[in-house]
N, C-alpha and C positions, 0 to 999 in steps of 0.2 A: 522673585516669586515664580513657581512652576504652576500652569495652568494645568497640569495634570499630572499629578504625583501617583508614583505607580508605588503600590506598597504590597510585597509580601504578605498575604494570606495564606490561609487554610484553602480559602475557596480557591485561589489563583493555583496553587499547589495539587489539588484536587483536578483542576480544569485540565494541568498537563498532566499529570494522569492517567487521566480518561482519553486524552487525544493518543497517548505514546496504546492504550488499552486496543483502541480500534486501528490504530496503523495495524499491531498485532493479528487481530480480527482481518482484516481487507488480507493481509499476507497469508492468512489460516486459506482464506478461498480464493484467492489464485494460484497457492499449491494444489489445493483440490481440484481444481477446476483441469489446470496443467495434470496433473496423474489417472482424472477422469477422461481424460484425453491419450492415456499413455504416450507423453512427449515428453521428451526429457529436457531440463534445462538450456541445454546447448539448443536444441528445436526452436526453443520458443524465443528464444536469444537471437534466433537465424533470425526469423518471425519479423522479431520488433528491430531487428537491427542494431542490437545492444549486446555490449557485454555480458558472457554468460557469468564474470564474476556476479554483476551486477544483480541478475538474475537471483541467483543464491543469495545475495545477501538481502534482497527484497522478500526472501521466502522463510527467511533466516528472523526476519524484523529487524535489522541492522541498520536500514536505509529507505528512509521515506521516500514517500511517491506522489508525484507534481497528478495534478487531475488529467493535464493532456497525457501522460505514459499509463496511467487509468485507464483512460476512453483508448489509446491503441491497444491492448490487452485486453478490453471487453471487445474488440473488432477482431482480434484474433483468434478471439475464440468461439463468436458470434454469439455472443450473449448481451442483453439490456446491460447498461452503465448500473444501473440501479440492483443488479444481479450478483455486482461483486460487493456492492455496500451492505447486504441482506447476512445481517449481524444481530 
């Protein structure tokens, strides 16, 4: 007997979704944010000390984003954490 049986839904289905929705969204405004700044990917990659593929594919929506590479990229551009969630 499983104490918690995970069953495919509508709603479970809908939840990812909505999660893969706002990765999208957080990626829409750190491109913006990056070309309101006129920097260019490689720049911002110096920046956070990351790969500039990485960069692009983070702008791209290809590649989720851990909260700590979040909160370094709201310091790099010196904006509120809360600034780049503003969706």
């Amino acid at each position: 007997m499983k104490l918690f049986q995970l069953q495919k839904t509508e709603k479970r289905v809908s939840l990812q979704r909505k999660v893969m929705k706002e990765d999208r969204l957080l990626a829409r405004n750190i491109k913006r944010l990056r070309k309101s700044r006129k920097m260019t990917q490689k720049q911002l990659s110096d920046l956070l000390a990351m790969n500039d593929l990485y960069i692009g594919q983070i702008e791209a929506g290809q590649q989720g984003l851990s909260l700590p590479v979040v909160y370094r990229i709201a310091k790099v551009f010196n904006v509120p954490l809360k600034d780049l969630f503003d969706f």
